[in-house]
C-alpha positions as semicolon CSV with decimal commas, in nm:
position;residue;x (nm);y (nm);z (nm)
1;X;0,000;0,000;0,000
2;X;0,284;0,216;0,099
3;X;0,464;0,175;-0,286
4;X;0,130;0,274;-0,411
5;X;0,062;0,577;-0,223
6;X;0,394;0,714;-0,300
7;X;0,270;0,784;-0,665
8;X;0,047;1,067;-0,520
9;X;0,082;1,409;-0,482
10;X;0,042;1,502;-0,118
11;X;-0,183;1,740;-0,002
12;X;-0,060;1,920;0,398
13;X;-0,373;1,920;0,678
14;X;-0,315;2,306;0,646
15;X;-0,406;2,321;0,282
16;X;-0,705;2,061;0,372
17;X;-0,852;2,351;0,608
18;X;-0,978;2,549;0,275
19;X;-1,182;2,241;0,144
20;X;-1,555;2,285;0,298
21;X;-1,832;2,060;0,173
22;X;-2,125;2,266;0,207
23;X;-2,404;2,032;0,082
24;X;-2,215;1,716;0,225
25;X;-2,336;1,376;0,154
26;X;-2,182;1,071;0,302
27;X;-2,161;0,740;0,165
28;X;-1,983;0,394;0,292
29;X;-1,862;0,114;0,132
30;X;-1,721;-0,183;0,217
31;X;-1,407;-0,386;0,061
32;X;-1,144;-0,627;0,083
33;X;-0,721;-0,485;0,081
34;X;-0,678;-0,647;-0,243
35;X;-0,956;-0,397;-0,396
36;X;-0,813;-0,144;-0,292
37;X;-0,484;-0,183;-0,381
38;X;-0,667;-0,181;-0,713
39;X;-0,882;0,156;-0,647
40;X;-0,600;0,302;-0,568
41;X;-0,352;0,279;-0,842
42;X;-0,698;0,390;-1,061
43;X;-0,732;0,684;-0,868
44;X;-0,361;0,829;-0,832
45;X;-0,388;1,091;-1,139
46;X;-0,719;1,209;-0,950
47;X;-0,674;1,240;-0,600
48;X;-0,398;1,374;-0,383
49;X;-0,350;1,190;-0,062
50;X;-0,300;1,324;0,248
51;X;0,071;1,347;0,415
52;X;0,131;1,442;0,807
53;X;0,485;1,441;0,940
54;X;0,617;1,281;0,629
55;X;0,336;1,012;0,692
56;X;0,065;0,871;0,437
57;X;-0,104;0,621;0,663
58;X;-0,164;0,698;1,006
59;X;-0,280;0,513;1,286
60;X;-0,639;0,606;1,476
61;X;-0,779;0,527;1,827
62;X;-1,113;0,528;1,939
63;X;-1,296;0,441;2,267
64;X;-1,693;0,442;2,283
65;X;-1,856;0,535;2,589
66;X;-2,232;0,390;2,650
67;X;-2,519;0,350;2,897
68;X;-2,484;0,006;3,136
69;X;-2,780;-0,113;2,915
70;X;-2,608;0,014;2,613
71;X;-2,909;0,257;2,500
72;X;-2,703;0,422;2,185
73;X;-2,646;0,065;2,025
74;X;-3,041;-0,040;2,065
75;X;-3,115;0,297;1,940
76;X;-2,932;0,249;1,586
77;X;-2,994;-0,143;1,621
78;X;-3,368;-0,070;1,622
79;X;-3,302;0,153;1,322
80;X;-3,399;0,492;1,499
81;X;-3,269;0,779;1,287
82;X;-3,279;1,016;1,572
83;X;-2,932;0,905;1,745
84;X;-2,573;0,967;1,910
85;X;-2,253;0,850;1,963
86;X;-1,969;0,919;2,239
87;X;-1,599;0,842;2,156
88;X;-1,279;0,954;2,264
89;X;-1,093;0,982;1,898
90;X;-0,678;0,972;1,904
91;X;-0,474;1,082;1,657
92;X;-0,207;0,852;1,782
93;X;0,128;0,966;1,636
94;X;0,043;1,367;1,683
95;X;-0,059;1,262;2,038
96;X;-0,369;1,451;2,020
97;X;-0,690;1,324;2,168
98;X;-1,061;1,433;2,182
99;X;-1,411;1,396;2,308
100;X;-1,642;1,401;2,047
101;X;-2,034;1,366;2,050
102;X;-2,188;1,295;1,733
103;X;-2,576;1,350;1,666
104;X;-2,746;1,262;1,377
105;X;-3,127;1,383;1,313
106;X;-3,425;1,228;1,139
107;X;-3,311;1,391;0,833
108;X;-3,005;1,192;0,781
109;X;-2,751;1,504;0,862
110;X;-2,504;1,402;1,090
111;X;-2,315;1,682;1,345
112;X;-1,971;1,669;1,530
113;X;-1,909;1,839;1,842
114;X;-1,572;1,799;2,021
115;X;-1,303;1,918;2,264
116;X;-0,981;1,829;2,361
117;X;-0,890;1,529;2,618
118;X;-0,638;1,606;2,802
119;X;-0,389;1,307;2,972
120;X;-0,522;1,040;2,781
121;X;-0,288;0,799;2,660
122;X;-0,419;0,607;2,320
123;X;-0,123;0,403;2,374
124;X;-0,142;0,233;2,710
125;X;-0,572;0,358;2,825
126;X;-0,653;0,273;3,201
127;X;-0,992;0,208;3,068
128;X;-1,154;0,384;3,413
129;X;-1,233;0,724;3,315
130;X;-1,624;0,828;3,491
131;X;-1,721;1,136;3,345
132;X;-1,789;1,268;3,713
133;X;-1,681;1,664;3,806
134;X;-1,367;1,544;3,970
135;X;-1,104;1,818;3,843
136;X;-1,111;2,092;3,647
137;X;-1,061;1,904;3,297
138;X;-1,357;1,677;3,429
139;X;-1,572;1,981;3,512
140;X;-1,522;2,090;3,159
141;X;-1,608;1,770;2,992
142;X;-1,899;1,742;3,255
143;X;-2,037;2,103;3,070
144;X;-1,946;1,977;2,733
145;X;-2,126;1,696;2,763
146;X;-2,473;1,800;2,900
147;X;-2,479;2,093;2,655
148;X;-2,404;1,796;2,370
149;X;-2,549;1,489;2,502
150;X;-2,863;1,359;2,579
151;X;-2,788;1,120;2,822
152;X;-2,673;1,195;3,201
153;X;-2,280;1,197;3,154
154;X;-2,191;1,000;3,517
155;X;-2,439;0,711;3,387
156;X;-2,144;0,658;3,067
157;X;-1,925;0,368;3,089
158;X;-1,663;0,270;2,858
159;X;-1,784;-0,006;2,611
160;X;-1,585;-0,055;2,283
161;X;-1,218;0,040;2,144
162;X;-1,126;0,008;1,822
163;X;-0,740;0,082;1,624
164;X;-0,717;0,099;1,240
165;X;-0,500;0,260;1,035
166;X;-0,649;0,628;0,796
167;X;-0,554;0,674;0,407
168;X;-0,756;1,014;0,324
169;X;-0,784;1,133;-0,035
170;X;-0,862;1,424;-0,165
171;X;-0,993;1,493;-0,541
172;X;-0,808;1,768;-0,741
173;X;-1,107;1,999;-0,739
174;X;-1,059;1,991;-0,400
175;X;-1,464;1,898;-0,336
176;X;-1,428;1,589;-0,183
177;X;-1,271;1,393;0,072
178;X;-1,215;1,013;0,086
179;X;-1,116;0,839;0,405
180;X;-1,002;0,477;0,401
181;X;-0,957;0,243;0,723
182;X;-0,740;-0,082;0,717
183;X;-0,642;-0,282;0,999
184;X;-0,908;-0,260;1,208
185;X;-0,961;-0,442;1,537
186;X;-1,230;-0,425;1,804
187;X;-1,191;-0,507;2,147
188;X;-1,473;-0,479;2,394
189;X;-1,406;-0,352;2,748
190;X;-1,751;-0,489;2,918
191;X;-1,705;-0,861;2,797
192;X;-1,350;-0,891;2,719
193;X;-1,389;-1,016;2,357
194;X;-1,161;-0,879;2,042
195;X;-1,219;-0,959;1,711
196;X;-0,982;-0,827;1,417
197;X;-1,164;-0,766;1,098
198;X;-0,876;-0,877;0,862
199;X;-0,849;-0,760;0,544
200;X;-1,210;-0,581;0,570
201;X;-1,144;-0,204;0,478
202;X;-1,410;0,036;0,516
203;X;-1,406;0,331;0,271
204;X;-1,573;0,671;0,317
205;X;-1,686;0,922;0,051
206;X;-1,765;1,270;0,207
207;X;-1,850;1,479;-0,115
208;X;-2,029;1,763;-0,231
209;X;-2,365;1,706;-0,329
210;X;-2,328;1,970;-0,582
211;X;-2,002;1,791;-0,777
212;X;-1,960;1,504;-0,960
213;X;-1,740;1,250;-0,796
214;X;-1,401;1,110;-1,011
215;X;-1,433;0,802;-0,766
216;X;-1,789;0,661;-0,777
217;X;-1,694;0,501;-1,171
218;X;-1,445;0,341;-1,046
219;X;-1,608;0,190;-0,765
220;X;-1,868;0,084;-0,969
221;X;-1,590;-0,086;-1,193
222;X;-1,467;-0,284;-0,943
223;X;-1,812;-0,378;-0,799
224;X;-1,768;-0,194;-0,464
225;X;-2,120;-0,086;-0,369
226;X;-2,232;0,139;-0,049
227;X;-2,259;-0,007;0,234
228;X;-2,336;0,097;0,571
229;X;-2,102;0,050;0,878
230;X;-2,105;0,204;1,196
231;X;-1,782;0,079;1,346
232;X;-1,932;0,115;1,747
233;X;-2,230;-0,093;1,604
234;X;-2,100;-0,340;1,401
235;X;-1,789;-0,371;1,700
236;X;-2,037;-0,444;1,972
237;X;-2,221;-0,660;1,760
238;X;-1,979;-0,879;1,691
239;X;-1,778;-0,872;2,087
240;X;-2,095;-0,877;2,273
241;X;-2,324;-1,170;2,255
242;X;-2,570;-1,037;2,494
243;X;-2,669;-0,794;2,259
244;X;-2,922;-0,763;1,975
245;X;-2,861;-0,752;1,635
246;X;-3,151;-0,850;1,433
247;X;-3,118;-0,538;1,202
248;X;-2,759;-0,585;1,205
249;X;-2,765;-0,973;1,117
250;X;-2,742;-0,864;0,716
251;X;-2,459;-0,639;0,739
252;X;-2,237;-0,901;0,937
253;X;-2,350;-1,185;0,678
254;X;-2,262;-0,931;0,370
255;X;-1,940;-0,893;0,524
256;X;-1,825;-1,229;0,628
257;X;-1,950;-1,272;0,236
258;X;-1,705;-0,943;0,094
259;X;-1,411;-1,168;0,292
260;X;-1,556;-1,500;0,164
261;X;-1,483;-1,407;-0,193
262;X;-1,146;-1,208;-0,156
């Protein structure tokens, strides 16, 4: 993957600040390393890919926080539209770490709210952080978090983690973004089951709805077709059998079918 990506012109996090998607639409798929490999040397004269500290694949952190019962994951198992999400998101060699909240609303649109964690260690967690008003970084997420959430923050317990490793893309018009996860593994702090995902890779197009797209074609060449996947969801799923996944049960069998047939 490495050889590949040297073939495109890099694009600097600082120049990525001017691209804003004002009529975003967002679009999953789901695919196999070997199809990618394949995407990728198609897309090279189209896309620039994104370089940080002399890096072109980076590695990512994330930790999901839930209720005991795990409300969030019945509410998008269930197939509300109406829903949110809690993570702590690292940025693992730059050493920077957030809390985010995501909310998504009957319409589909999905918003981001975060702030900075401070003293967390993506490297080596503790896995017992209680978002109680214990200090004054804790006070701050405590305020963050009832003017974001809507769920009592001292009821959140830490659920899921997940690592993976972040290609992102960007076309030449500069009106789209492509983000592309490898590697990823799952490991579930409330039962104590991992899984590793293998050579699943889970691309997503963030484009505006205005522009055409240079990479849908060639998706459509190589028979990648959208797919949803909600890493948190499709995690727990999979690392928690106490948990139900009716509405999920299709997605899992499509993807133990995508690694099937690599």
């Amino acid at each position: 993957m490495t050889e590949i990506l040297s073939h495109y012109e890099p694009i600097t996090l600082e120049q990525m600040k001017d691209i804003r998607l004002m009529n975003r639409i967002d679009t999953k798929f789901v695919t196999t390393e070997s199809m990618l490999r394949r995407l990728l040397v198609m897309a090279c004269d189209d896309y620039f890919v994104q370089e940080t500290d002399g890096l072109r694949i980076s590695p990512y952190y994330t930790l999901y926080f839930d209720t005991p019962d795990c409300a969030m994951y019945n509410r998008h198992q269930v197939g509300h539209l109406s829903r949110q999400k809690i993570r702590i998101r690292s940025y693992v060699k730059a050493g920077l770490n957030f809390l985010e909240v995501k909310t998504k609303n009957n319409h589909g649109r999905t918003k981001k709210k975060r702030i900075a964690m401070e003293q967390f260690d993506a490297l080596h967690p503790q896995h017992d952080i209680q978002f109680h008003r214990q200090d004054e970084n804790f006070i701050n997420y405590d305020e963050f978090l009832r003017a974001t959430l809507k769920y009592d923050p001292e009821n959140l317990t830490e659920q899921l983690e997940n690592r993976f490793d972040r290609i992102t893309l960007v076309n030449k018009a500069r009106t789209e973004r492509l983000t592309i996860d490898t590697n990823l593994r799952f490991n579930n702090i409330a039962t104590g089951q991992k899984r590793d995902m293998g050579d699943i890779v889970i691309i997503e197009l963030k484009r505006d709805g205005n522009q055409p797209s240079p990479i849908l074609g060639k998706l459509c060449d190589l028979h990648i077709h959208p797919h949803g996947f909600s890493k948190y969801c499709i995690g727990s799923a999979l690392t928690n059998d106490s948990l139900r996944r009716n509405r999920i049960k299709p997605r899992l069998r499509s993807i133990q079918k995508i690694l099937s047939h690599q």
